[in-house]
N, C-alpha and C positions, 0 to 999 in steps of 0.2 A: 591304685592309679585310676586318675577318673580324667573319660574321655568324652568332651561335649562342649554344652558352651552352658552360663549360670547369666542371668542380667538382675544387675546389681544396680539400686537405686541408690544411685554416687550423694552423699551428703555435703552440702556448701562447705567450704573450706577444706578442703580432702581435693587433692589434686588426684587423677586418672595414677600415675605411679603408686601412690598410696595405697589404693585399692589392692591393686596385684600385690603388693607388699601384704598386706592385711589376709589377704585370700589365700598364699601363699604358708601361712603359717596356721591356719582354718584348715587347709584339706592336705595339708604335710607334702607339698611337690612343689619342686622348681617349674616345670612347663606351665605356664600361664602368660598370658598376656592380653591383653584388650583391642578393641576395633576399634578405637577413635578417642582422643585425647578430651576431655570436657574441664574447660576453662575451671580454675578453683572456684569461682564463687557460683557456679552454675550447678544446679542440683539438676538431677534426671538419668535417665537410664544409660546401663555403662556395660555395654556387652563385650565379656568374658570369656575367654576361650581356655577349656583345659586338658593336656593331655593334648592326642590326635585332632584337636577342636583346636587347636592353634592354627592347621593346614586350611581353614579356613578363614581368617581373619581375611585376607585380601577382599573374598569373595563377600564376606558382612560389609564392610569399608564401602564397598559399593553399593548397600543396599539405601533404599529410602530414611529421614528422620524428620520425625514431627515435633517441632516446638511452639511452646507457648511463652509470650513477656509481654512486657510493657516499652516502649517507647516514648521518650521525653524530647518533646519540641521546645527550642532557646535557649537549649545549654548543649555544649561538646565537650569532649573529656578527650584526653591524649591516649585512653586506652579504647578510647569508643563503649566505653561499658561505664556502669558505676561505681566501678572502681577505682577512677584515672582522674586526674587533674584536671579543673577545668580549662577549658583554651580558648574558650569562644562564645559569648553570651550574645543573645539577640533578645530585647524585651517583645514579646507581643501585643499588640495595641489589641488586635480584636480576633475574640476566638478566630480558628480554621475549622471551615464548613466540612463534617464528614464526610458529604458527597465526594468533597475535591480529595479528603486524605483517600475514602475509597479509587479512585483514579487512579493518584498517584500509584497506590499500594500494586494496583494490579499490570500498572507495567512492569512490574517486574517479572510477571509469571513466563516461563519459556525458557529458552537461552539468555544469560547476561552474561558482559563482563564486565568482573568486580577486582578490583584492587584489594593486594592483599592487604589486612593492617600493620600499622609499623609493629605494636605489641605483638607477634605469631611468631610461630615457630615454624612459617615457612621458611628457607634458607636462601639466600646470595651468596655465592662464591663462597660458601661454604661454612659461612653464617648467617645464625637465626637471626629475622629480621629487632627480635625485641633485646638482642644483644646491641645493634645498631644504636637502637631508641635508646639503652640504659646508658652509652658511650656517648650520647652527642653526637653520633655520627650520620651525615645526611645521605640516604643510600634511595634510590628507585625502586618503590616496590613490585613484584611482579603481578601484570594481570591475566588472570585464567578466565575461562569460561565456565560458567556454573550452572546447574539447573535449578529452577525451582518453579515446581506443581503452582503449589500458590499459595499467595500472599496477604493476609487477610485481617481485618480491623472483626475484633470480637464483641465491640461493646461500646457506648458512645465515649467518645471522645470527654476528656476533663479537662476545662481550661481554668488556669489558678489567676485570678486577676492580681494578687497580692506577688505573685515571684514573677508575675508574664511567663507563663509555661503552659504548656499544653501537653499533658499525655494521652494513650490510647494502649487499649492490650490486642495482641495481633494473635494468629496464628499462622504458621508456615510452616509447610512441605517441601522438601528439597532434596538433593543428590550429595554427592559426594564434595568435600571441599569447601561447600558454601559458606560462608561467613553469615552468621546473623545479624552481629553486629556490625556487621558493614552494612546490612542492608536497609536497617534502620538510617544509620550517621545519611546512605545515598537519596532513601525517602525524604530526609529532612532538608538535602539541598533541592530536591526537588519541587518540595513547598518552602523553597527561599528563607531555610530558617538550622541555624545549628542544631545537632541532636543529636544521642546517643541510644545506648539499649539502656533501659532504668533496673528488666528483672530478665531472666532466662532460665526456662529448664523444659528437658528435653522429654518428650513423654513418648517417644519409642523411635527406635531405631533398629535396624536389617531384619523388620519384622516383628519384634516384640515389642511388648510396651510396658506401660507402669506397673498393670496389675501382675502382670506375670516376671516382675522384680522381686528381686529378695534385699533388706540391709543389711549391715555387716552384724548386729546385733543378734538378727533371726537366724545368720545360720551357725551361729556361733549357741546356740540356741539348739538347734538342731544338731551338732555335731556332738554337743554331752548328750544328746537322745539317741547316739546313731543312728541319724537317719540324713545325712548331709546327700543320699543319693538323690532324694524328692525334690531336692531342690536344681539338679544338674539336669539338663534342656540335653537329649543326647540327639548323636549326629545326625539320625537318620532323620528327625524333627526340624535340625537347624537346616536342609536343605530342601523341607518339602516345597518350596515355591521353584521351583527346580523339575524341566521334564524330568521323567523316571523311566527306565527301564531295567524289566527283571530280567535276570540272565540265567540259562541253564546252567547243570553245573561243569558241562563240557565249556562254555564260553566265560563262566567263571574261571574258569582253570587258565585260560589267554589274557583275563583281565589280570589277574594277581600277577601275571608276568610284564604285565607291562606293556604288550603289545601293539601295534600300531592297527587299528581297526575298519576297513571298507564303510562308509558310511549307507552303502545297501545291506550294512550287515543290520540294520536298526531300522523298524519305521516307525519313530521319530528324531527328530535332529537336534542339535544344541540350539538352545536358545539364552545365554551364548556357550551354556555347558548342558552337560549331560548328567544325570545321576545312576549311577550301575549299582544295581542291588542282586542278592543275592540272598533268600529266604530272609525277607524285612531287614537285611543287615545290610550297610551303605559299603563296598569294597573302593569305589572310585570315581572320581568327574573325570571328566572326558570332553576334551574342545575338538574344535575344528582345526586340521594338522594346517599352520601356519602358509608353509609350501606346498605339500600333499594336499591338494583343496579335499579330493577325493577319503579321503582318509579321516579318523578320529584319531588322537593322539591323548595320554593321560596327561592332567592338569593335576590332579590331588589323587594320592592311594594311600587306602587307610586297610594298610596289612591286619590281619588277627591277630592280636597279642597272645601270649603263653602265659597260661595258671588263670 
């Protein structure tokens, strides 16, 4: 049984299920599951939880992702990717000035809100919005508020006089939920012109990133060498961005129970959790008690296994 989390550099056409599917039969355990869904055609890191590392998945979901694409100005697609049908052509008479895509790009940085796409799997009433789109069915999409760090043009802009298109390759940092590809198709109403995402892949997320990814090749690779442990990220690693506190082993003994905590019993506080160690070993998070303001209450306990 292995307990932690693995980031797995997701290959184009391999859906996020696939993965876990694949992983699952690489380290012989049902408990597995991933932090975030990454589109099939999108390559990039795909963080893994296994074992007692699944109790953190919420807490990855929230963390920051950094992506890199491209962006194609006078064409739209119905999936907002390049994957999708086209819906909407606009010719460009005369390149668009970088300065101005700079501009644009960077109103985004901060709070937005973004419309979700029709293709997601976000839900209405209790279906996925891309069951709608596959039905013909005309439904409202919902819009949230999303963050993102920023937004950013990598490289001069390419304009094709022969198709009138214009692309660029971006970079952006963001929170939880964000649409990328929505943030392109919004850039592109913004400089008055239809658009899509043309490429996407994710180069790290709740922390990790490319280099410290495994494929599915290498640890399959690894696991006729036995050594599939080198490649498992363990717990007490997946939460170092996370205050910490050591605990004696008198206050160990309160945590394992579960305990409801005095927040003068700690000096320092959740920010918005806590990390409880106990000789380098991660026993529990610990939030601020919802009602009991004064209090710590357990969020995540990762008991000692037997054997």
């Amino acid at each position: 049984m292995y307990n932690g989390l693995i980031a797995i550099w997701k290959e184009s056409g391999m859906t996020s299920h696939d993965v876990v599917f694949q992983l699952r039969k690489i380290f012989a355990m049902k408990k597995i599951g991933h932090t975030g869904t990454l589109d099939p055609d999108v390559e990039g890191v795909l963080l893994v939880c296994l074992g007692q590392g699944t109790k953190l998945v919420d807490y990855l979901m929230d963390g920051r992702k950094l992506y890199q694409g491209e962006v194609t100005l006078g064409i739209a697609t119905d999936t907002q990717d390049a994957s999708g049908q086209v819906i909407d052509q606009k010719p460009i008479q005369v390149a668009i000035g970088d300065s101005l895509i700079d501009r644009v790009l960077s109103g985004f940085n901060g709070w937005i809100d973004q419309e979700a796409p029709l293709y997601s799997a976000v839900k209405v009433n209790g279906k996925k919005l891309y069951e709608y789109a596959r039905a013909g069915i005309e439904v409202d999409p919902p819009i949230r508020s999303v963050w993102v760090d920023y937004f950013k043009r990598t490289g001069p802009s390419i304009y094709n006089p022969n198709q009138r298109t214009q692309c660029f390759n971006f970079e952006v940092s963001c929170g939880k939920g964000t649409y990328v590809r929505t943030l392109a198709v919004d850039a592109g109403k913004k400089l008055a012109y239809p658009a899509h995402m043309s490429k996407l892949e994710r180069l790290a997320t709740g922390g990790f990133n490319k280099d410290q990814s495994w494929s599915l090749d290498q640890l399959r690779v690894l696991k006729e060498e036995g050594r599939l442990d080198q490649a498992v990220i363990p717990l007490e690693v997946a939460v170092a961005n996370l205050p910490r506190y050591d605990l004696s082993s008198e206050q160990a003994q309160k945590v394992q129970n579960g305990v409801l905590l005095e927040k003068d019993y700690f000096d320092i506080l959740p920010d918005p959790y806590l990390a409880l160690f106990e000789e380098d070993r991660l026993l529990a998070i610990y939030q601020v008690h919802p009602k009991k303001t004064d209090y710590l209450k357990p969020y995540k306990m990762f008991p000692k296994e037997e054997g």
